[in-house]
C-alpha positions as CSV (number, residue, x, y, z in Angstrom):
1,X,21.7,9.1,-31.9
2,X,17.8,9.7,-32.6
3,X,16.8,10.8,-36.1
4,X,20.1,9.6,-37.5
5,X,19.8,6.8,-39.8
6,X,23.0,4.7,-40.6
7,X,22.9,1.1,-39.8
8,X,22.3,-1.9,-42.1
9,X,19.0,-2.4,-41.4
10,X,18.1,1.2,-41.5
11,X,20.0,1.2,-45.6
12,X,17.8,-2.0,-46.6
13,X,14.5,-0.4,-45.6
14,X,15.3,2.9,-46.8
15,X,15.2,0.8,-50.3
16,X,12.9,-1.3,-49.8
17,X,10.6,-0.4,-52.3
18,X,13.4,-1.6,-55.1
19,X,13.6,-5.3,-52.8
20,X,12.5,-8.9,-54.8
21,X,10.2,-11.6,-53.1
22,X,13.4,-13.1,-51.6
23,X,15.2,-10.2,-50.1
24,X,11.7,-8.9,-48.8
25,X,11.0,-12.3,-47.3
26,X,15.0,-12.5,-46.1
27,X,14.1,-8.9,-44.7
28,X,10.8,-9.7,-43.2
29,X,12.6,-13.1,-41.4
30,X,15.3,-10.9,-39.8
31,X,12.9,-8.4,-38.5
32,X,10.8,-11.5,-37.1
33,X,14.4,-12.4,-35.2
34,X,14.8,-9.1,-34.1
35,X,11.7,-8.6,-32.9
36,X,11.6,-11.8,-31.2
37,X,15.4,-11.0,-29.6
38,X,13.8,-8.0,-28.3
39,X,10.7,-9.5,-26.4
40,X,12.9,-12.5,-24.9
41,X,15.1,-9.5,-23.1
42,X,12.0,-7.6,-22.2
43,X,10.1,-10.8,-20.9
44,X,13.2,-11.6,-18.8
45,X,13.0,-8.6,-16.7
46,X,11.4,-8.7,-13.8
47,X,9.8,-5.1,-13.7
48,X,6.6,-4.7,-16.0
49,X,7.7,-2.4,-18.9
50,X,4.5,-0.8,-20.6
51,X,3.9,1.5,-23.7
52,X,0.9,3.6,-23.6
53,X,-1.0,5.9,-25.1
54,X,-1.9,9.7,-23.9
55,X,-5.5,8.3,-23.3
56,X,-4.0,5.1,-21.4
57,X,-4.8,2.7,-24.3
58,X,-2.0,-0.3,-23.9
59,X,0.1,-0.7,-26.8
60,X,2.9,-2.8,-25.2
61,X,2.8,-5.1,-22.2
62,X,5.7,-7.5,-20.8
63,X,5.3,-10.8,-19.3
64,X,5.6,-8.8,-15.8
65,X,3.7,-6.2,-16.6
66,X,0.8,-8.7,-17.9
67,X,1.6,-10.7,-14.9
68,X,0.8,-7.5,-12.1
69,X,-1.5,-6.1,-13.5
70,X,-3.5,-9.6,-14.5
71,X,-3.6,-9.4,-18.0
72,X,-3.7,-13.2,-20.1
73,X,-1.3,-13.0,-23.5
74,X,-4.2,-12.6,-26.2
75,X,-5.9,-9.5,-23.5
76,X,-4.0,-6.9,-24.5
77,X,-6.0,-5.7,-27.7
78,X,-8.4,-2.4,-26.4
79,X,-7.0,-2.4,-23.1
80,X,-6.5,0.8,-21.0
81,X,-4.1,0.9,-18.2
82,X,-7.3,2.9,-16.8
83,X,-9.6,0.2,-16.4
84,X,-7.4,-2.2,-15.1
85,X,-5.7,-0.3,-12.2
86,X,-8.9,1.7,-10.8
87,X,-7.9,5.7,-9.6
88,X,-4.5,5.5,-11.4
89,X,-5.4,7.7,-14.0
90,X,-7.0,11.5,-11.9
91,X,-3.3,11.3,-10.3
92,X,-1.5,11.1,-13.8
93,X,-3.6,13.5,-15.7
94,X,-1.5,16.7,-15.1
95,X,1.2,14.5,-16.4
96,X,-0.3,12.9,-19.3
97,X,-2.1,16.0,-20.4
98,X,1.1,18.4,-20.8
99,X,1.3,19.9,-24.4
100,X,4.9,21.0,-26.2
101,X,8.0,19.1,-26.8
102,X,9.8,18.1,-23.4
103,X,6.9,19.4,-21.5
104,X,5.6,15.8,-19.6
105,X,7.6,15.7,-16.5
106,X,8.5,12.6,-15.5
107,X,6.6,10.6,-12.8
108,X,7.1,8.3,-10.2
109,X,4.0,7.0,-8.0
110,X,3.5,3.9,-5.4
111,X,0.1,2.1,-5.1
112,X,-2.1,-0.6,-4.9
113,X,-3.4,-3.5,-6.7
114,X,-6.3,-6.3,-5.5
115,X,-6.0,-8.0,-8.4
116,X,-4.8,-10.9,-9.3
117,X,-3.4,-10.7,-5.5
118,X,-3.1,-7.8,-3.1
119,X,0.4,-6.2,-4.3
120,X,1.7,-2.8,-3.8
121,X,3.9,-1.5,-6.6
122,X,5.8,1.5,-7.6
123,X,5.3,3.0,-11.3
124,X,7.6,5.1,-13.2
125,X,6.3,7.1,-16.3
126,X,8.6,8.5,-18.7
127,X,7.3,10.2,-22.1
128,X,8.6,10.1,-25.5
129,X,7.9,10.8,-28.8
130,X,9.1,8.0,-31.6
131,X,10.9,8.8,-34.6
132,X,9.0,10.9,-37.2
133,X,7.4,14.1,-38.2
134,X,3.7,14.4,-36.4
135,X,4.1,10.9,-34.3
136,X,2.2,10.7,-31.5
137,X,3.3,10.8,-27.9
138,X,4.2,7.7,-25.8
139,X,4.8,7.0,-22.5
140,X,7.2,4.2,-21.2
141,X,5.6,2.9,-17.9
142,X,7.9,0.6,-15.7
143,X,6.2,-1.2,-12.7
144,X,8.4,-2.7,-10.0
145,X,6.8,-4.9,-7.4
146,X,7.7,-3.7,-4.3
147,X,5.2,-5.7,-1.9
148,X,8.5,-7.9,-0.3
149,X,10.4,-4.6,-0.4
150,X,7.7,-3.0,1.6
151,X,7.8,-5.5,4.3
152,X,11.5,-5.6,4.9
153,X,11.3,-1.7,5.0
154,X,9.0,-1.4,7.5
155,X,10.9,-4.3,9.5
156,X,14.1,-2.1,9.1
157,X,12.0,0.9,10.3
158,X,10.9,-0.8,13.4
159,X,14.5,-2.2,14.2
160,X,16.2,1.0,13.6
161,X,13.2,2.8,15.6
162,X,14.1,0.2,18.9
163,X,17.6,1.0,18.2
164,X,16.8,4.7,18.0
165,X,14.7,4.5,21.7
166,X,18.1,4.2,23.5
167,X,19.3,7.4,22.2
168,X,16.0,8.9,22.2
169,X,16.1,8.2,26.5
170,X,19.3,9.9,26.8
171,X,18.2,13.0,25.3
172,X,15.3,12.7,27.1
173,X,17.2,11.8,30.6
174,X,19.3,15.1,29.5
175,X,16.0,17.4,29.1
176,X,14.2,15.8,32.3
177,X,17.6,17.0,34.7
178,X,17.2,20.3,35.0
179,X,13.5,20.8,35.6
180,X,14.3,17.6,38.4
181,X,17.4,19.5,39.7
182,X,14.3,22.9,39.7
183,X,12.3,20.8,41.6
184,X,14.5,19.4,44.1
185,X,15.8,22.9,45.3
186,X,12.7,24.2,45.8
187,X,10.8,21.1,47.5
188,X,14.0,21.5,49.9
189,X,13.1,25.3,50.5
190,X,9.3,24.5,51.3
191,X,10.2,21.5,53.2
192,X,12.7,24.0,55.4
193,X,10.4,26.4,55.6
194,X,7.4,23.7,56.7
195,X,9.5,23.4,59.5
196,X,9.3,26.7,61.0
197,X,5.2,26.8,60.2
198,X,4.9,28.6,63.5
199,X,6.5,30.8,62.6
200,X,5.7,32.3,59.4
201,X,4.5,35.8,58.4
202,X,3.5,37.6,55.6
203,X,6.4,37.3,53.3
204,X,7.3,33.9,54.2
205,X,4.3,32.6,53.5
206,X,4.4,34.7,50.1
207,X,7.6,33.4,49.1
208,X,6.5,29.7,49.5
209,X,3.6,30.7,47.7
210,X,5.8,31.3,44.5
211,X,8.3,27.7,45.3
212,X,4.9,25.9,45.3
213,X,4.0,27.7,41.6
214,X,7.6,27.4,40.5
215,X,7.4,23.4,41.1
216,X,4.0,23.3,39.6
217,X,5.1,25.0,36.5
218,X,8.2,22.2,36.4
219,X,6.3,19.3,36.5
220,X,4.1,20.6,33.9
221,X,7.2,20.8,31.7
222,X,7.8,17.2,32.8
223,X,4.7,16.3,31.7
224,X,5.2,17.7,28.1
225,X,8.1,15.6,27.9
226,X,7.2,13.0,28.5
227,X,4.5,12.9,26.7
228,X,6.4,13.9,23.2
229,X,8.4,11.1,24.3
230,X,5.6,8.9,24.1
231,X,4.3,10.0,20.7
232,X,7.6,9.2,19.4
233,X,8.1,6.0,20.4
234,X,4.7,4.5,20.1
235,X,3.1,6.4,17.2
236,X,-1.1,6.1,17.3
237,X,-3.4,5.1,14.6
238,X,-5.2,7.9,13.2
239,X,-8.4,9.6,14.7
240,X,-10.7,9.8,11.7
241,X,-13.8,12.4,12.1
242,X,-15.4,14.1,9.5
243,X,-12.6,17.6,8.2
244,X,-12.4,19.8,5.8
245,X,-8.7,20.1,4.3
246,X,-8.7,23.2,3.2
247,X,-9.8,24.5,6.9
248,X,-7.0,22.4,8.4
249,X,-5.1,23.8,5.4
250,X,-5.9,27.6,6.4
251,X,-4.8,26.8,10.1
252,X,-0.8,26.0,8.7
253,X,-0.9,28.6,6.5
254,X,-1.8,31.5,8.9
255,X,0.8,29.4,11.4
256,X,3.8,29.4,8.5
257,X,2.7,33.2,7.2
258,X,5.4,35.1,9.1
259,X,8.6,31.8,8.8
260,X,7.1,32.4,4.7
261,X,7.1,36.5,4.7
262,X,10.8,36.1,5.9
263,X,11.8,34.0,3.7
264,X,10.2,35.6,0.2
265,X,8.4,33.2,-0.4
266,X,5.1,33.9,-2.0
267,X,1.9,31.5,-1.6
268,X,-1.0,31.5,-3.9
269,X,-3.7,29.3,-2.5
270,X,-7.3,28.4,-4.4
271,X,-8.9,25.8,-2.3
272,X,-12.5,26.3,-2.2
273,X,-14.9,25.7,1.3
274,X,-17.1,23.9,-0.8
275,X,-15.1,20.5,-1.1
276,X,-16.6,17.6,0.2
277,X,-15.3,16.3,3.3
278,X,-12.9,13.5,4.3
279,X,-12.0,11.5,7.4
280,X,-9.1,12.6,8.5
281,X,-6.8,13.2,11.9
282,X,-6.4,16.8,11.5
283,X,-3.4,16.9,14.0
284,X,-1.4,14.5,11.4
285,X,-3.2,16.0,8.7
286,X,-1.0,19.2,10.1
287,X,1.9,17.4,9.8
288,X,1.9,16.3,6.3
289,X,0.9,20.1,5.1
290,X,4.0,21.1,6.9
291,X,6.2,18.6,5.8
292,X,5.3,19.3,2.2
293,X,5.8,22.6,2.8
294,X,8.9,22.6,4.4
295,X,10.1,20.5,1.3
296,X,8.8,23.1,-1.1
297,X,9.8,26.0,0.9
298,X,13.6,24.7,1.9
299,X,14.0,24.2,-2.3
300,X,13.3,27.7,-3.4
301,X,15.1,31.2,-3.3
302,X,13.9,34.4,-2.0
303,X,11.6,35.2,-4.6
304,X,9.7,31.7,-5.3
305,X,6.5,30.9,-5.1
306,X,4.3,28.2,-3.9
307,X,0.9,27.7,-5.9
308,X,-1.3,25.1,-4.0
309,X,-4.9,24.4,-6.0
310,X,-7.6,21.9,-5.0
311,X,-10.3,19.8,-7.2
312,X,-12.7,17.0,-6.8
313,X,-14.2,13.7,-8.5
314,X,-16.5,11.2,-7.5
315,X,-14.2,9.8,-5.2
316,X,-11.7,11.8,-4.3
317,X,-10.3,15.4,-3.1
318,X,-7.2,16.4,-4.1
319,X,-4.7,19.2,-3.2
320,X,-1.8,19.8,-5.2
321,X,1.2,21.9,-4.2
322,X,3.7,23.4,-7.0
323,X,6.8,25.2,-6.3
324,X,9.6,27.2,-8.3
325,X,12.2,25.3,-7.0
326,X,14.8,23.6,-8.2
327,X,13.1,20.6,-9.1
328,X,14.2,16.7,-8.3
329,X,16.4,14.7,-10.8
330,X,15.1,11.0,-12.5
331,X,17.3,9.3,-10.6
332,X,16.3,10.6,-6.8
333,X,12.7,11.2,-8.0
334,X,12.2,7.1,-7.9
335,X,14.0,6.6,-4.6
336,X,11.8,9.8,-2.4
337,X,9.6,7.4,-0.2
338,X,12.9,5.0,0.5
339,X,13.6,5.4,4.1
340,X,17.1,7.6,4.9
341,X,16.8,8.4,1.1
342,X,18.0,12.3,0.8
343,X,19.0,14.7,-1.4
344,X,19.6,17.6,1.6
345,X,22.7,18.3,3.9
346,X,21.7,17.5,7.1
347,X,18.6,15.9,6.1
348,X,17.0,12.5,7.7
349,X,15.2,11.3,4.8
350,X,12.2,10.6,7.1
351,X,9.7,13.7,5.7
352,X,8.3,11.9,2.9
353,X,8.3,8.7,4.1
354,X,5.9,10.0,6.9
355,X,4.1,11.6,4.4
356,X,3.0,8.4,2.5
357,X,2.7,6.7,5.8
358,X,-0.2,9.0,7.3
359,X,-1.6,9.1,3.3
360,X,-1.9,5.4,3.6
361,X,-3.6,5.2,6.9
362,X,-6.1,8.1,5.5
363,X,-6.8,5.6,2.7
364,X,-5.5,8.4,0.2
365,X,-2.5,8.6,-2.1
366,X,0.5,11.0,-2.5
367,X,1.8,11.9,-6.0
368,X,5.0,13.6,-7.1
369,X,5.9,14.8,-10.5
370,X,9.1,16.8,-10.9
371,X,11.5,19.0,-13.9
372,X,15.0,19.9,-12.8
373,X,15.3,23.6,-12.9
374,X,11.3,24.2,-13.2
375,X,10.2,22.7,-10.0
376,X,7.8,19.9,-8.3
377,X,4.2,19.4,-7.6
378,X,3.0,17.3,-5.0
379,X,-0.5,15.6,-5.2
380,X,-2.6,14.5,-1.8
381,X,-5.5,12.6,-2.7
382,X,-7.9,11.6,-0.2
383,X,-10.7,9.4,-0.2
384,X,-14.6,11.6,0.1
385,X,-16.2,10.3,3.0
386,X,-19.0,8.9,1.0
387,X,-16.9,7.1,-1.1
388,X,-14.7,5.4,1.5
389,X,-18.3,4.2,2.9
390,X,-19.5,2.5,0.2
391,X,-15.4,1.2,-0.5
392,X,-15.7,-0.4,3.4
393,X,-19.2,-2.1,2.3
């Protein structure tokens, strides 16, 4: 257990002040094979296992690790994890800066590297504090390469999405029968009543007046349909144009305020007008507000409260969304962007996934940090539009 001392090695260095030249060299030979036991197991994993620093200085690095991130065996002295993975650090800072015993949640992220090769990797941060009075705070940082993982998913995706098309057509076929079934009753009516033109009056004439509208108003409903049925099958790149996110922001929020009000949920928002502005589709922009929302909302009771705030850097815009619910546990925090991944009755484990995939295609990033019991915050980061200018150049 931590902070008890009672193995052999633990009694020989509690005296070691009282050891001879040859028990201290004996000593200093078996820590040497110890250590050395300890580095073979580490540099036989395949994820990168780190050990850093509050300010991101590297104090540990795996062959992995050294491998993803391109670091050679003798570059590890004065290295920060900053440096070497470029906009890592504004999305770890709440995590890294958190003050008291326990506080540092723990955090799982996904991005990626150019360097040595184009990857994609997910990290997993977990703090600690080493044994002793007044030692500073660590943080274990495991990287897993997920670039092959990545491809394979999205493969799955688009197999299960051709498999899904079939069903998807049923409903569809389902919905599209009774505005057809509308439509063929009342064609039948005006085609009757086409027949006997001569011999219309008033009402007549008024009552085909309001078949002709009702068929109208069906094929418009056909229309809408379809066209859903479209955007699910065949989703569309996104149509960049200059937005502000915390207008598109405003627009959900006045949209959710009633589903909110019912539910007890209070919302305390602090996003300024004065951020710079992204490129962004504000349509799918939409949808990830209300998918993070939905999340947040869906893990709180009457009585929560939803706390989104908004900064910006050189770079990048952020908005961050923190609930009160009931937080996510270590072992489904690393597995939220897996496809069909869910911790919710009745859930698709879909939400997130689309999340990250609209992020992507915006060029940002989506963060999650999470405490059981205390509740989760949710980072978007987006690229400023002067930035991802001079990034395309």
């Amino acid at each position: 257990m931590p902070g008890k001392k009672n193995s052999s090695l633990d009694r020989v260095l509690g005296r070691i002040d009282a050891l001879d030249s040859v028990n201290l060299a004996n000593l200093v030979q078996r820590l040497a094979r110890e250590r050395g036991l300890f580095e073979d197991i580490f540099n036989t994993l395949q994820e990168g296992v780190l050990v850093i620093s509050a300010d991101g200085r590297i104090e540990y690095a795996n062959a992995s690790a050294q491998r993803l991130i391109g670091l050679g065996d003798d570059d590890l002295s004065g290295q920060t994890l900053w440096r070497l993975v470029p906009g890592l650090r504004p999305s770890l800072e709440p995590a890294l800066g958190s003050e008291g015993a326990g506080a540092s949640p723990v955090v799982a992220r996904e991005f990626e590297l150019t360097y040595p090769e184009p990857r994609s990797v997910r990290l997993y941060m977990v703090p600690f504090h080493a044994e002793g009075r007044g030692s500073p705070r660590r943080f274990a940082v495991i990287l897993s390469d997920i670039t092959r993982d990545k491809q394979t998913t999205e493969a799955r995706i688009e197999s299960e999405r051709t498999s899904s098309v079939l069903l998807l057509a049923a409903g569809v076929a389902h919905e599209l029968g009774n505005p057809l079934n509308s439509l063929t009753i009342h064609l039948q009516l005006v085609e009757r009543r086409l027949r006997k033109l001569k011999a219309l009056k008033d009402r007549d004439a008024e009552a085909l007046t309001e078949s002709i509208a009702i068929c109208q108003s069906e094929v418009r409903r056909l229309d809408g349909i379809i066209t859903n049925f479209l955007e699910a099958i065949r989703p569309r790149p996104p149509e960049l144009v200059e937005t502000r996110v915390a207008d598109v922001l405003a627009e959900v929020l006045r949209v959710q305020q009633s589903e909110l009000a019912d539910r007890g949920i209070t919302i305390e928002a602090e996003t300024p007008h004065d951020l710079p502005v992204v490129m962004a589709d504000r349509n799918q922009l939409k949808q990830v507000y209300f998918n993070i929302m939905k999340n947040a909302v869906e893990a709180m009771q009457p009585g929560g409260r939803l706390r989104i705030g908004s900064h910006a850097d050189d770079d990048n815009v952020y908005l961050l969304f923190g609930d009160t619910g009931a937080g996510i546990k270590q072992e489904d925090l690393i597995r939220l962007f897996q496809p069909y991944h869910t911790t919710k009755p009745g859930g698709h484990g879909l939400g997130l996934m689309i999340v990250q995939r609209i992020m992507r295609d915006h060029g940002g990033q989506i963060g999650i940090e999470s405490k059981e019991n205390v509740g989760t915050l949710v980072t978007l980061q987006f690229p400023r539009k002067d930035r991802r200018v001079r990034m395309l150049q």
